[in-house]
DOKOL-143136 format. One record per atom (N, C-alpha, C, CB): atom name; residue in one letter; x, y, z; chain; residue number from 1. Coordinates in steps of 0.05 Angstrom, whole numbers. Glycine has a CB too. Layout:
[CA, A, [X, Y, Z], A, NUM]
...
This chain:
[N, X, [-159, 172, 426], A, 1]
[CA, X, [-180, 171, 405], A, 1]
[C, X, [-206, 180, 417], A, 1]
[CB, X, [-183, 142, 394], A, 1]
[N, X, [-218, 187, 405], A, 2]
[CA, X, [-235, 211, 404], A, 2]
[C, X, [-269, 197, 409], A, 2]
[CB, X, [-229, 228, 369], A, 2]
[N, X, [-288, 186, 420], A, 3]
[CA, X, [-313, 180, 414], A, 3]
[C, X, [-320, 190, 394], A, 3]
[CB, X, [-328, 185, 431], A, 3]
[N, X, [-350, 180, 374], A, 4]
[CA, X, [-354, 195, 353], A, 4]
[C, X, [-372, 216, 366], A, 4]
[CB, X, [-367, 180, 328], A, 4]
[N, X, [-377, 220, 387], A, 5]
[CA, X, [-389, 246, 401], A, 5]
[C, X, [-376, 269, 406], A, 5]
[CB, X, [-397, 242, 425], A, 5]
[N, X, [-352, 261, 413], A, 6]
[CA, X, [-331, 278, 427], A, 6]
[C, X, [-314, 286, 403], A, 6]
[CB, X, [-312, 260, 451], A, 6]
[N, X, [-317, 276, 383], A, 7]
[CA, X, [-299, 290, 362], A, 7]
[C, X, [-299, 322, 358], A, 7]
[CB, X, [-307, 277, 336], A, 7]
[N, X, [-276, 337, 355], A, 8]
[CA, X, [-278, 366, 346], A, 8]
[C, X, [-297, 365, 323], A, 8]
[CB, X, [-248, 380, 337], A, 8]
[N, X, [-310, 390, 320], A, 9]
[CA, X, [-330, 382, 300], A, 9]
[C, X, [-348, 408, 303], A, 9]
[CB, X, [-346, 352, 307], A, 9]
[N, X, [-349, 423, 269], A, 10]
[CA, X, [-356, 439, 270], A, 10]
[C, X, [-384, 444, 245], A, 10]
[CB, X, [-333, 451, 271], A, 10]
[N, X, [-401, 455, 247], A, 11]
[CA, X, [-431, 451, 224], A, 11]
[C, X, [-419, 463, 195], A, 11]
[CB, X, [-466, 475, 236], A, 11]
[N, X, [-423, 463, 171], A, 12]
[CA, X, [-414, 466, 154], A, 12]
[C, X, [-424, 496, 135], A, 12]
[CB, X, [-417, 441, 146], A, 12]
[N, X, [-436, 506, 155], A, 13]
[CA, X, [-437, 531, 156], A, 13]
[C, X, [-413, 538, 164], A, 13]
[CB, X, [-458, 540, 170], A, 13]
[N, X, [-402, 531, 181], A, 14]
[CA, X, [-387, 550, 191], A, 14]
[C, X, [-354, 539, 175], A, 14]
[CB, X, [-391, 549, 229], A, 14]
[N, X, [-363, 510, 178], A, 15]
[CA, X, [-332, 513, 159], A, 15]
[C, X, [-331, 522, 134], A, 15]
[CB, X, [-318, 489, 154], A, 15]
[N, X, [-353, 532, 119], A, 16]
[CA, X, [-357, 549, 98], A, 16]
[C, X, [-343, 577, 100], A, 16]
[CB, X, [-385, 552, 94], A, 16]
[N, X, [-356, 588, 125], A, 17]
[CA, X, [-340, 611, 140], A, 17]
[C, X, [-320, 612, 138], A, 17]
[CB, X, [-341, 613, 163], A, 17]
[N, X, [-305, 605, 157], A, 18]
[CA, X, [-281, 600, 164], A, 18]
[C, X, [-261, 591, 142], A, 18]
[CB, X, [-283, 581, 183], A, 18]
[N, X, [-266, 573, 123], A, 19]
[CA, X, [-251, 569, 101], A, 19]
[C, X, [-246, 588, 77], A, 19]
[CB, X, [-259, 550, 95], A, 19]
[N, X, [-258, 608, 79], A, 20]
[CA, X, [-261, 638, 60], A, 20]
[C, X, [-238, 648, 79], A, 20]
[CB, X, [-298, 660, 61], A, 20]
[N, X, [-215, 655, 60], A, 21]
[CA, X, [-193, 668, 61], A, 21]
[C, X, [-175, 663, 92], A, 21]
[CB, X, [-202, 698, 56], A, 21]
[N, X, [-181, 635, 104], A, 22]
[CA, X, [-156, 629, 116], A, 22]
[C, X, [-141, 608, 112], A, 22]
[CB, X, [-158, 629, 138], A, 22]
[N, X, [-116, 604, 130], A, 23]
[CA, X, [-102, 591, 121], A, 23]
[C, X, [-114, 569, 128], A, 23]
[CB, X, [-80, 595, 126], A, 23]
[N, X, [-127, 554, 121], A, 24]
[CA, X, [-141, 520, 129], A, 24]
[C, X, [-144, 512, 90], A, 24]
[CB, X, [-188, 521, 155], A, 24]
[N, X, [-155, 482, 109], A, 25]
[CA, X, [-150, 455, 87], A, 25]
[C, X, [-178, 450, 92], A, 25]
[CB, X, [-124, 427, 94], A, 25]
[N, X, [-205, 450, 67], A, 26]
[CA, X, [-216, 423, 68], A, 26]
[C, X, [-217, 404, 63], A, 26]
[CB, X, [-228, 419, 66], A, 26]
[N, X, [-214, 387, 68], A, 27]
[CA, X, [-211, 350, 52], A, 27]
[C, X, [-227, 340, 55], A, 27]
[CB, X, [-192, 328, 58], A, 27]
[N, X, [-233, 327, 31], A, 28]
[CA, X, [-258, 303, 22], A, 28]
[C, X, [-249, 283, 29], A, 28]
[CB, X, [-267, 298, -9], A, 28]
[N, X, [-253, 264, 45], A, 29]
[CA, X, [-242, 241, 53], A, 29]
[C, X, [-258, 221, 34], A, 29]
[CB, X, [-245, 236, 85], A, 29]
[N, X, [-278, 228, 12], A, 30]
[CA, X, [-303, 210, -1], A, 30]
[C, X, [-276, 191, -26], A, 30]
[CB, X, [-337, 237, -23], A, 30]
[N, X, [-284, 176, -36], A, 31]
[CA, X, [-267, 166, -61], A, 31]
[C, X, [-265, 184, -79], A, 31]
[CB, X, [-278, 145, -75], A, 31]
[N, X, [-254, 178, -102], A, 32]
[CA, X, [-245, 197, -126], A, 32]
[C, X, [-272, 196, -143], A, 32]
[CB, X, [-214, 186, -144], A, 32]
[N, X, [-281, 173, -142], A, 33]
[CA, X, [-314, 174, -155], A, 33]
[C, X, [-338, 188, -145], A, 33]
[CB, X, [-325, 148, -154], A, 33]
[N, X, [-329, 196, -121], A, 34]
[CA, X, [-353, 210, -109], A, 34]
[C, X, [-343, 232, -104], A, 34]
[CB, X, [-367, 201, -86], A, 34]
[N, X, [-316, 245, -100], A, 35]
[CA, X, [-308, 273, -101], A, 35]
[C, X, [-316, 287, -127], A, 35]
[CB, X, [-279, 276, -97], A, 35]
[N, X, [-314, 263, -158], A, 36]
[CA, X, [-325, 272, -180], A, 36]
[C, X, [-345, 283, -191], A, 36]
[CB, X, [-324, 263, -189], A, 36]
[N, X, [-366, 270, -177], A, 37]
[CA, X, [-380, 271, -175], A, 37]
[C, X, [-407, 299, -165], A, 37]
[CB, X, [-374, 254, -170], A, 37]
[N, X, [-391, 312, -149], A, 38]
[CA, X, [-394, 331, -133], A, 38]
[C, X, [-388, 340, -115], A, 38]
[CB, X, [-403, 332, -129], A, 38]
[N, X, [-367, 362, -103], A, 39]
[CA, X, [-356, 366, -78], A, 39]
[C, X, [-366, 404, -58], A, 39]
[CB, X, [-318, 362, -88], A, 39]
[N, X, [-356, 404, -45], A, 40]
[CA, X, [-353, 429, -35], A, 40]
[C, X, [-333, 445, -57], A, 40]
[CB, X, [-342, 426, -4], A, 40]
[N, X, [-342, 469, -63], A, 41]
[CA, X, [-317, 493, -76], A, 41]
[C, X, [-298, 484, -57], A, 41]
[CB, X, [-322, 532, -74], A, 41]
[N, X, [-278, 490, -74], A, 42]
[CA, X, [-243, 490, -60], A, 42]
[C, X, [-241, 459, -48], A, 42]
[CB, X, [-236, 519, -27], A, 42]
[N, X, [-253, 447, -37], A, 43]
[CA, X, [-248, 420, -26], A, 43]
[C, X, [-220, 405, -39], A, 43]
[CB, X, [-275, 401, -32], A, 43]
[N, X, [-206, 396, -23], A, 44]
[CA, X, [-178, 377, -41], A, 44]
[C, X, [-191, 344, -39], A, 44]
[CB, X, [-137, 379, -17], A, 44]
[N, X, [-184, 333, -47], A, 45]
[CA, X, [-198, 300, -39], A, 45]
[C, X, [-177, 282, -47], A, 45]
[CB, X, [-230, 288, -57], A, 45]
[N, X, [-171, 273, -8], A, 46]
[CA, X, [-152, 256, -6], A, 46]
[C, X, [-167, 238, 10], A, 46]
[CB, X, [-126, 266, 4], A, 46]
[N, X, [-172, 210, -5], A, 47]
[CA, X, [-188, 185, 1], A, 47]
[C, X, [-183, 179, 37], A, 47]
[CB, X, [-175, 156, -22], A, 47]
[N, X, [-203, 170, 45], A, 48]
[CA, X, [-195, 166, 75], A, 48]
[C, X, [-164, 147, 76], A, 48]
[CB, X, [-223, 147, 93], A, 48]
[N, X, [-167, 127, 61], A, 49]
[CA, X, [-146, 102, 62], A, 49]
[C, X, [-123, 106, 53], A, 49]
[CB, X, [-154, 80, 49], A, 49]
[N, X, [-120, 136, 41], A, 50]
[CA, X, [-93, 152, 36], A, 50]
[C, X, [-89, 167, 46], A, 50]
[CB, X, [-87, 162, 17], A, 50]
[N, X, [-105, 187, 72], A, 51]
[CA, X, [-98, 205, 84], A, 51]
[C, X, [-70, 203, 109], A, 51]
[CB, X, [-123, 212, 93], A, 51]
[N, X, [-68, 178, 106], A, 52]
[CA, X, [-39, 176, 139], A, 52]
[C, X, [-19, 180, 118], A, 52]
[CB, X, [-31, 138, 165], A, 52]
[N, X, [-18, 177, 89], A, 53]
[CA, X, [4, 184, 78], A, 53]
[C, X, [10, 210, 66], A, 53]
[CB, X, [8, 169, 62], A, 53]
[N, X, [-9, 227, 78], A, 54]
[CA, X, [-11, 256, 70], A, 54]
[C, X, [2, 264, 96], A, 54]
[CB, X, [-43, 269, 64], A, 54]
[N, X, [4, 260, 121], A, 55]
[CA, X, [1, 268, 144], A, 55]
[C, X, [27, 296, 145], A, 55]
[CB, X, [5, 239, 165], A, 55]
[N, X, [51, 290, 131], A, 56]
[CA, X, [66, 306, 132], A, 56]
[C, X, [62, 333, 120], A, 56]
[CB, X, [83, 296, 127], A, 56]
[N, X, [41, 330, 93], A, 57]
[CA, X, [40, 349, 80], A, 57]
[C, X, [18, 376, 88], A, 57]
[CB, X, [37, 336, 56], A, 57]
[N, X, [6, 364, 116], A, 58]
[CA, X, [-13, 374, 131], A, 58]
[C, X, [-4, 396, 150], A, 58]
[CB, X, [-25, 355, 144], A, 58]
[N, X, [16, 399, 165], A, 59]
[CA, X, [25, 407, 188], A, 59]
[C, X, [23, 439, 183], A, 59]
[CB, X, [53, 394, 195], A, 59]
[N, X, [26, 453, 155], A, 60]
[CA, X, [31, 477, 162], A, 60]
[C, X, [1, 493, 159], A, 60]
[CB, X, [55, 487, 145], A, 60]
[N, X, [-20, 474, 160], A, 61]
[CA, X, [-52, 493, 152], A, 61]
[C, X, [-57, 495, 184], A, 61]
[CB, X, [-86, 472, 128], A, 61]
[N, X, [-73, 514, 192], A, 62]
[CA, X, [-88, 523, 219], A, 62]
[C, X, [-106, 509, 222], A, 62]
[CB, X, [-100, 549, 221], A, 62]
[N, X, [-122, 493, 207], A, 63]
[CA, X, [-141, 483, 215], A, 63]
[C, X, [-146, 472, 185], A, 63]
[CB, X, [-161, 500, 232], A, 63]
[N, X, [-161, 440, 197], A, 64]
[CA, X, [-151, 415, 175], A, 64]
[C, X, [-187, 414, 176], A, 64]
[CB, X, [-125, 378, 188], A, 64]
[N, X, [-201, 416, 162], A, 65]
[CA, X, [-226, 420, 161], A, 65]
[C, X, [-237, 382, 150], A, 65]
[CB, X, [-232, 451, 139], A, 65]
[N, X, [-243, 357, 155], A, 66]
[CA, X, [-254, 338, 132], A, 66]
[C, X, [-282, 329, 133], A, 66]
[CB, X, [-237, 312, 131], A, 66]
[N, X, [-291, 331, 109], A, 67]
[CA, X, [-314, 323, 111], A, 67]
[C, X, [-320, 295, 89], A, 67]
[CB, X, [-330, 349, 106], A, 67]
[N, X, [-337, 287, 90], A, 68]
[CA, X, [-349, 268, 65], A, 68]
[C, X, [-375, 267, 68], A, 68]
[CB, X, [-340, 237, 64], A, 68]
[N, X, [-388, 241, 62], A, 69]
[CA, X, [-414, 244, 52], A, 69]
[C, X, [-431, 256, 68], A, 69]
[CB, X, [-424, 221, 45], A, 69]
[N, X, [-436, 243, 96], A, 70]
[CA, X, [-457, 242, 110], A, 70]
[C, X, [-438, 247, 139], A, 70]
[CB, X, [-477, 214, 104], A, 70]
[N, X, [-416, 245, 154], A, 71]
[CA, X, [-402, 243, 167], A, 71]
[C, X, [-390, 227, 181], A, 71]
[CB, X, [-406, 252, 175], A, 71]
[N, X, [-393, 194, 175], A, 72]
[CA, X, [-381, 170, 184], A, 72]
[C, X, [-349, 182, 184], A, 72]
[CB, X, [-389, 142, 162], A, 72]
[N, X, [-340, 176, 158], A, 73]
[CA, X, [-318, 174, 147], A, 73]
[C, X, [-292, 202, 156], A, 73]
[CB, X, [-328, 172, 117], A, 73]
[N, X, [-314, 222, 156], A, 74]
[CA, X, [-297, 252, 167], A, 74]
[C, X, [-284, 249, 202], A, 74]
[CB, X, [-324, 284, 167], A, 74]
[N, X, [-308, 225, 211], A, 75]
[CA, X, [-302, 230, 244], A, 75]
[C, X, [-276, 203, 245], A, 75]
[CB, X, [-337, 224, 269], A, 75]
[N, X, [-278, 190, 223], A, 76]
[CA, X, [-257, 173, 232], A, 76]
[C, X, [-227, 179, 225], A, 76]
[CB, X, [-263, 148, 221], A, 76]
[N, X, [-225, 201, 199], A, 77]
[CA, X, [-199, 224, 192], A, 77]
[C, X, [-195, 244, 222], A, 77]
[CB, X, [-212, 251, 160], A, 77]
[N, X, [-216, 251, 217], A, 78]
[CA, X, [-212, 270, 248], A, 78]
[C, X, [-192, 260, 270], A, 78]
[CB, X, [-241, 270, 266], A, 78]
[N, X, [-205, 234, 276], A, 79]
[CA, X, [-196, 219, 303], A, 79]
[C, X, [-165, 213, 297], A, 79]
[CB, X, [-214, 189, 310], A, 79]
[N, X, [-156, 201, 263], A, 80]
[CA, X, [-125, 183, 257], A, 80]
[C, X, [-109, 205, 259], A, 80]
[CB, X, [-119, 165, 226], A, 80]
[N, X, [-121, 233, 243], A, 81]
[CA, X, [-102, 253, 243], A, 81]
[C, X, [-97, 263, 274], A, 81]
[CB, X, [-113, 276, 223], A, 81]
[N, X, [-109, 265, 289], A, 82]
[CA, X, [-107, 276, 322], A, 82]
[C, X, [-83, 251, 337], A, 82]
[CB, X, [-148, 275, 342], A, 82]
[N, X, [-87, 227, 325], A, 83]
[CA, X, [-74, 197, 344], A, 83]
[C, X, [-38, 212, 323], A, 83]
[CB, X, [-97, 143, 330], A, 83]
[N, X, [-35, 231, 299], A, 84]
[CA, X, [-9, 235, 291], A, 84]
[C, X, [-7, 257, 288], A, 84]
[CB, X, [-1, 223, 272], A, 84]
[N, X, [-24, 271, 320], A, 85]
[CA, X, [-8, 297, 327], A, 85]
[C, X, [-26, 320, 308], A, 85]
[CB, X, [31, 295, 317], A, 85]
[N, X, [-38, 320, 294], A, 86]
[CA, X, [-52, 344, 279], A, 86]
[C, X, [-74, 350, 302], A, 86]
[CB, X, [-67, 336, 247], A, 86]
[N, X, [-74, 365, 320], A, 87]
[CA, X, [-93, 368, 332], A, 87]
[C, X, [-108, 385, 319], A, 87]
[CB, X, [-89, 374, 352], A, 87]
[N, X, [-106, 412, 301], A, 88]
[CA, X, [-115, 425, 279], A, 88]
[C, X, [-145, 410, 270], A, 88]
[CB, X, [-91, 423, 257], A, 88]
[N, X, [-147, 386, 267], A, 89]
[CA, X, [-158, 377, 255], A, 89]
[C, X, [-191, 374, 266], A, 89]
[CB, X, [-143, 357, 250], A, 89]
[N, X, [-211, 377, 250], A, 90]
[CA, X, [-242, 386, 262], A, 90]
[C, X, [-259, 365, 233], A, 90]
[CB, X, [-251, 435, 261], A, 90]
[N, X, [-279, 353, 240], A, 91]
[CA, X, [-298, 343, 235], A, 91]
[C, X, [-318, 363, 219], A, 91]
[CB, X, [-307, 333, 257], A, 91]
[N, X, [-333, 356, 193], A, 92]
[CA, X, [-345, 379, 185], A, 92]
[C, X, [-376, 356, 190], A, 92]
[CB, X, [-335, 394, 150], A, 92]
[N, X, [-391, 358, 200], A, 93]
[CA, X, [-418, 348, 214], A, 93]
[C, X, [-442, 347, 196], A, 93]
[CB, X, [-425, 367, 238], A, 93]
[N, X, [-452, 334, 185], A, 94]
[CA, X, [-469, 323, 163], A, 94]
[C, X, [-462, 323, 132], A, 94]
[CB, X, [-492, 337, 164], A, 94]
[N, X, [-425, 325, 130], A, 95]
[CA, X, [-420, 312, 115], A, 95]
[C, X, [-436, 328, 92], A, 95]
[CB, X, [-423, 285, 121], A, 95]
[N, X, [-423, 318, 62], A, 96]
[CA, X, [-435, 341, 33], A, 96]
[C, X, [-461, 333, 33], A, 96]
[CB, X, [-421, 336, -5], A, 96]
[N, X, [-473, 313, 43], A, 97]
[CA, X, [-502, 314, 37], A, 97]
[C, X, [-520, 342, 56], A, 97]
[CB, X, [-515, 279, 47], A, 97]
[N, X, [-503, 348, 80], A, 98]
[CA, X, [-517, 370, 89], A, 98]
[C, X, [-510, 403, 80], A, 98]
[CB, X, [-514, 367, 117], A, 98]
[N, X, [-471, 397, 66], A, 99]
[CA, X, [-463, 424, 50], A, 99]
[C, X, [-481, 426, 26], A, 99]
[CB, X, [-431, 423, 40], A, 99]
[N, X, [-493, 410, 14], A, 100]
[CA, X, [-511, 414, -11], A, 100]
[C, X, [-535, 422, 1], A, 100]
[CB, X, [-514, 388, -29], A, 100]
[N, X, [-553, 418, 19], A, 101]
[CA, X, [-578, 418, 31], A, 101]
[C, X, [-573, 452, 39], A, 101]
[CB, X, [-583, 392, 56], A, 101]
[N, X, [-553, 452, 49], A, 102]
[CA, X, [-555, 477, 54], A, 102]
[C, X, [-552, 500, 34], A, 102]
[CB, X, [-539, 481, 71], A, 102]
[N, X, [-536, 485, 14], A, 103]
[CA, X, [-541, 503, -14], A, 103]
[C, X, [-506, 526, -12], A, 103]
[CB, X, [-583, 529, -10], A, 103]
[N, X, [-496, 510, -2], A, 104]
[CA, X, [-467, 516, -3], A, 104]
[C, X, [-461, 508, -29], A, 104]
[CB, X, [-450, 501, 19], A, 104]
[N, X, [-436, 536, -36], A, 105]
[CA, X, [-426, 528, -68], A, 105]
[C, X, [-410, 491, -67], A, 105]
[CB, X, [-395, 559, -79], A, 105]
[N, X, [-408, 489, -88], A, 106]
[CA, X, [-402, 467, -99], A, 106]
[C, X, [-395, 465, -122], A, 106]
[CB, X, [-417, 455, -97], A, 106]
[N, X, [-378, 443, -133], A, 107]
[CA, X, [-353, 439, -151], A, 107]
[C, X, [-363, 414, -165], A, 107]
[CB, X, [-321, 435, -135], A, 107]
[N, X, [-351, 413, -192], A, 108]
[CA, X, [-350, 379, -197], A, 108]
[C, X, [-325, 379, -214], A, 108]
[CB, X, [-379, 363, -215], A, 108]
């Protein structure tokens, strides 16, 4: 397990990047009330407290991109998915309050 320092973890610029036309996953780890509310374009949203039962359906993306609000919640997906073998898996770092600030598209 991972420190919340040491977590893979990438600015949301770039997983903006990077998520334009490859094979990767972003996931909203936020609730279904707050993914409703407003998400990243393309984002899937699978609640943190349901993501170990996704775990299988994960294995074939390159890179498992999760973010939520602010980044508590993304670094703690990060860390469960890496303890069941997804090493794939990266931290998106200030969370949608910093994908909106930056003025990254967005969904509701």
């Amino acid at each position: 397990m991972f420190a919340p320092e040491e977590v893979p973890s990438i600015s949301v610029q770039e997983a903006h990047q990077r998520f334009i036309g490859e094979k990767c996953l972003l996931i909203d780890v936020r609730t279904p009330e707050e993914f409703a509310a407003g998400h990243p374009a393309g984002a899937r949203n699978i609640p943190l407290a349901e993501l170990p039962a996704h775990v299988d359906k994960l294995t074939e993306h390159h890179e498992i991109y999760l973010i939520c609000q602010s980044g508590g919640r993304s670094v703690i997906a990060t860390n469960a998915l890496h303890e069941r073998g997804l090493t794939q898996a990266i931290n998106v770092t200030g969370g949608f309050l910093d994908w909106q600030g930056k003025g990254l598209p967005t969904e509701q």
